[in-house]
C-alpha positions as CSV (number, residue, x, y, z in Angstrom):
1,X,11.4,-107.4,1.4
2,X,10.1,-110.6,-1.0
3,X,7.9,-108.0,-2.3
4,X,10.3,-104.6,-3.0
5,X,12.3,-107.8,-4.9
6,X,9.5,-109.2,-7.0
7,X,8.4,-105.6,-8.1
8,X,12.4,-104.9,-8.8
9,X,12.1,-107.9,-11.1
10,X,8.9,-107.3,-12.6
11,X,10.6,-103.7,-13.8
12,X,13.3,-105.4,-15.0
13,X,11.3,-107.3,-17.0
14,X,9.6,-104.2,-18.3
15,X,12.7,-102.4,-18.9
16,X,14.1,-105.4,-20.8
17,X,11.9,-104.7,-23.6
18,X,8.1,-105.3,-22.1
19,X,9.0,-109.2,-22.0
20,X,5.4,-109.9,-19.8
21,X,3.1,-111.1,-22.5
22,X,-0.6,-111.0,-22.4
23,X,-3.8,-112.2,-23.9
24,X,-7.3,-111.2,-23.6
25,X,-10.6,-112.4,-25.3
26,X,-12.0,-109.5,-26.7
27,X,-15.4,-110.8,-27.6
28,X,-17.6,-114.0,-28.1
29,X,-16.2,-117.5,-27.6
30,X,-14.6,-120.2,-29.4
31,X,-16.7,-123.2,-28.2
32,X,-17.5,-123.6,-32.1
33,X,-14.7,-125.4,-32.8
34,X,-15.9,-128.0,-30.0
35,X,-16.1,-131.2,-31.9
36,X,-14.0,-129.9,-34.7
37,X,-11.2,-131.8,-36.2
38,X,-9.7,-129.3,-38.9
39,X,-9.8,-125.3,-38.5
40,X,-8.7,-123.3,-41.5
41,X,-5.7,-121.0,-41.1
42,X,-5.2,-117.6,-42.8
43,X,-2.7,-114.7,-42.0
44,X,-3.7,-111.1,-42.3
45,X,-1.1,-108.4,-42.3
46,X,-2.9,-105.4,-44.1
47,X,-3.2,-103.4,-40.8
48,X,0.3,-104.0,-39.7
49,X,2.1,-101.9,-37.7
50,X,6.4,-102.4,-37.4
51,X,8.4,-100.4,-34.4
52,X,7.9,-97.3,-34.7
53,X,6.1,-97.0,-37.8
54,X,2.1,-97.2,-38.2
55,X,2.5,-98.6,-42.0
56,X,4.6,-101.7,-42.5
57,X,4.6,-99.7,-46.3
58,X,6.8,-97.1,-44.5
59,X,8.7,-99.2,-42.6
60,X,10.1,-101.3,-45.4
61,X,10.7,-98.1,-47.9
62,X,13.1,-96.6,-45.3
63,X,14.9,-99.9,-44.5
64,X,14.9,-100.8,-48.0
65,X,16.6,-97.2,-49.4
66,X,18.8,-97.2,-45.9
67,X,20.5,-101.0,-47.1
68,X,20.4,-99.9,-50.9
69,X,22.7,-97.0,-49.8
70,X,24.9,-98.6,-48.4
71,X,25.2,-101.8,-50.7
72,X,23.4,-101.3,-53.7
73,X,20.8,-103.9,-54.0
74,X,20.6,-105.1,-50.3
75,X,17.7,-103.6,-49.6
76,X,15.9,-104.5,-52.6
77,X,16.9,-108.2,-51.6
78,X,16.2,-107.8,-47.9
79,X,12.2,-106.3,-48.8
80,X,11.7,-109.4,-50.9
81,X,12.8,-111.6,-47.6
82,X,10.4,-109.7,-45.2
83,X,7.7,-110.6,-47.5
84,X,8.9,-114.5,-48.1
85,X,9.6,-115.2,-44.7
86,X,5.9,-115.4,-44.1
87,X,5.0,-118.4,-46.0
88,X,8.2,-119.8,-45.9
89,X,9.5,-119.4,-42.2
90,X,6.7,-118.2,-39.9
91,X,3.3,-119.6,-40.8
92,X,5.0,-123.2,-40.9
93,X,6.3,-122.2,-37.9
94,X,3.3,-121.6,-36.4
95,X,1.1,-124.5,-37.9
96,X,4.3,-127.0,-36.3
97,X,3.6,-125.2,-33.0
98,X,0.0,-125.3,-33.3
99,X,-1.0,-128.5,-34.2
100,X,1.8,-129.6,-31.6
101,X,-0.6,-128.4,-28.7
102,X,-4.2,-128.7,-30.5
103,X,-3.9,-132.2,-30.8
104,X,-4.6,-132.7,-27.4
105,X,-8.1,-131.4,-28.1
106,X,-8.4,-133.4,-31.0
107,X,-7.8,-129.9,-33.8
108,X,-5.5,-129.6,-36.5
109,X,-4.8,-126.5,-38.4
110,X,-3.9,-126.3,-42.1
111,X,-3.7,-123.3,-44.3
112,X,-5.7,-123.0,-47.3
113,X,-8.2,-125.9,-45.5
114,X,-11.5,-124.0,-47.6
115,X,-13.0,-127.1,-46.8
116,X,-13.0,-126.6,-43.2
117,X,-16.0,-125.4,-41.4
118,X,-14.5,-122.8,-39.5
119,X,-11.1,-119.9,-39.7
120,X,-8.9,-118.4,-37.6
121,X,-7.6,-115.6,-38.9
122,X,-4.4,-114.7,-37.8
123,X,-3.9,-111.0,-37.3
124,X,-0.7,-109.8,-37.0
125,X,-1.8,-106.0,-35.4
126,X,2.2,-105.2,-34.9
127,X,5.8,-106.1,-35.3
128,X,8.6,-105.2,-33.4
129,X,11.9,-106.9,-35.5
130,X,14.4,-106.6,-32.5
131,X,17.9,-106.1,-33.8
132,X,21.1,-107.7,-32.2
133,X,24.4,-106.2,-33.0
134,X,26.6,-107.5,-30.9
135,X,27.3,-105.1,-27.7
136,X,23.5,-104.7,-27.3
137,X,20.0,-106.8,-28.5
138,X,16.3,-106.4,-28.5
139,X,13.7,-109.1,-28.5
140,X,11.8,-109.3,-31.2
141,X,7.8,-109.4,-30.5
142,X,4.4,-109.2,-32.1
143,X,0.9,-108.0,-31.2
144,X,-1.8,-110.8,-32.7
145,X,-5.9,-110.6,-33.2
146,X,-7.1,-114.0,-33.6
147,X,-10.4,-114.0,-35.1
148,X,-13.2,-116.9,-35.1
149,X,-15.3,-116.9,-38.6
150,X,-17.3,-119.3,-40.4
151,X,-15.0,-120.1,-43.4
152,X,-18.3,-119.6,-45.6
153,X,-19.1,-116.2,-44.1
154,X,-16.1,-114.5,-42.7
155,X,-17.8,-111.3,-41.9
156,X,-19.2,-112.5,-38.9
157,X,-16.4,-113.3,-35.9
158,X,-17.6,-115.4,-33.3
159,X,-14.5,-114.9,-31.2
160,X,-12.1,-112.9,-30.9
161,X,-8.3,-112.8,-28.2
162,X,-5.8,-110.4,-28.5
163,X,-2.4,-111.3,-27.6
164,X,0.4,-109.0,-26.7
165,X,4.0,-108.9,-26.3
166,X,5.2,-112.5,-28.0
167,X,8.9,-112.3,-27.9
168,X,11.2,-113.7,-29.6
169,X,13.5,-116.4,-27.6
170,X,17.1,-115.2,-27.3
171,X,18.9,-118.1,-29.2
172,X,21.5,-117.8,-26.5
173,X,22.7,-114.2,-28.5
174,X,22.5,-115.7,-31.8
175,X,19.5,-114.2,-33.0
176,X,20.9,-111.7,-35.6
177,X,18.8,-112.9,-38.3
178,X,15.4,-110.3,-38.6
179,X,13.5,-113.4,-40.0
180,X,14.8,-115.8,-37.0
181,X,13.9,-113.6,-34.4
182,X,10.6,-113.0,-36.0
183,X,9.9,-116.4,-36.6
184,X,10.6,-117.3,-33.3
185,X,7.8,-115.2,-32.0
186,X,5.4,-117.5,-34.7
187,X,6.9,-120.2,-32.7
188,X,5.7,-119.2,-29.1
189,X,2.2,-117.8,-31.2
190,X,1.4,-120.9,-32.1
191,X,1.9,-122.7,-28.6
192,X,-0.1,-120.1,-27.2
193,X,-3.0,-120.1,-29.3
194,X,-3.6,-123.4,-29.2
195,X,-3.6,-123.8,-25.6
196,X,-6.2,-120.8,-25.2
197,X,-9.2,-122.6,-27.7
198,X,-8.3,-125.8,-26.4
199,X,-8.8,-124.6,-22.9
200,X,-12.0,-122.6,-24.4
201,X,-13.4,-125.9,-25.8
202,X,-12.9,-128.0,-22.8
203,X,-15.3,-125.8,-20.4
């Protein structure tokens, strides 16, 4: 019986919008960073992916000319947000979260740190914006590639996890804002990553 329940819940779960996140290290290690007090961190969203469309290019032409019928000018202002929220909203987001966990290893994490020895480079592989209207709401979630490089030659990774599924919290319903449900999945990123290399560099 415990166990026809905990399968019914797992498949609500799934049903709910695939809310069971999970990471995997895809290749090498991170024990670089053992002894390291400052890791460089840069965002990469060139192979992005958003719901149900493989180019972000796409996905933001048919929002933008879907909004711009409708109010002339609102998707034109809403395409200029997607793109802001990054640096403004999200990476701090995730550098706050990060640094709030990598402490404990003795690791902080700026952006722009070209002094540091080593990168992570943040790979944002896919984005699902959720949407809340009311009667009905999605999470919002991403797919992530973190990569491990030497700041001075980035063509070589030395690790490499892939996380899936970081959702959005709900905000209690109030999550109708595209960039605050977003952000909020920078929010959980950031938690999680750290916790993963600081759990690699402790072995």
């Amino acid at each position: 019986m415990k166990r026809v329940i905990l399968m019914l819940v797992v498949g609500v779960f799934v049903a709910a919008g695939g809310s069971l996140f999970a990471q995997k290290i895809k290749s090498g290690s991170f024990a670089a960073l053992q002894g390291q007090t400052v890791v460089n961190l840069e965002y990469d969203y060139s192979n992005m992916a958003v719901g149900k469309f493989k180019k972000e290019a796409d996905y933001v032409a048919k929002r933008t000319a879907d909004m711009n019928k409708k109010e002339a000018g609102s998707g034109d202002t809403w395409a200029q947000a997607w793109v802001n929220d990054r640096s403004a909203r999200f990476h701090p987001m995730f550098e706050k979260n990060f640094n709030g966990n990598a402490d404990k290893c003795g690791l902080t994490g700026k952006e722009a740190a070209s002094d540091a020895k080593y990168t992570l480079i943040i790979r944002t592989i896919f984005t699902e914006p959720g949407f809340n209207v009311g009667v009905t709401r999605q999470n919002a979630y991403i797919n992530m590639l973190v990569d491990l490089v030497e700041t001075a030659d980035p063509g070589k990774v030395l690790g490499s996890i892939e996380y899936k599924n970081v959702q959005s919290v709900n905000m209690m319903g109030y999550d109708f804002d595209t960039g605050g449900r977003i952000q909020s999945c920078y929010d959980r990123a950031g938690d999680k990553i750290a916790n993963t290399i600081c759990k690699a560099i402790s072995k």
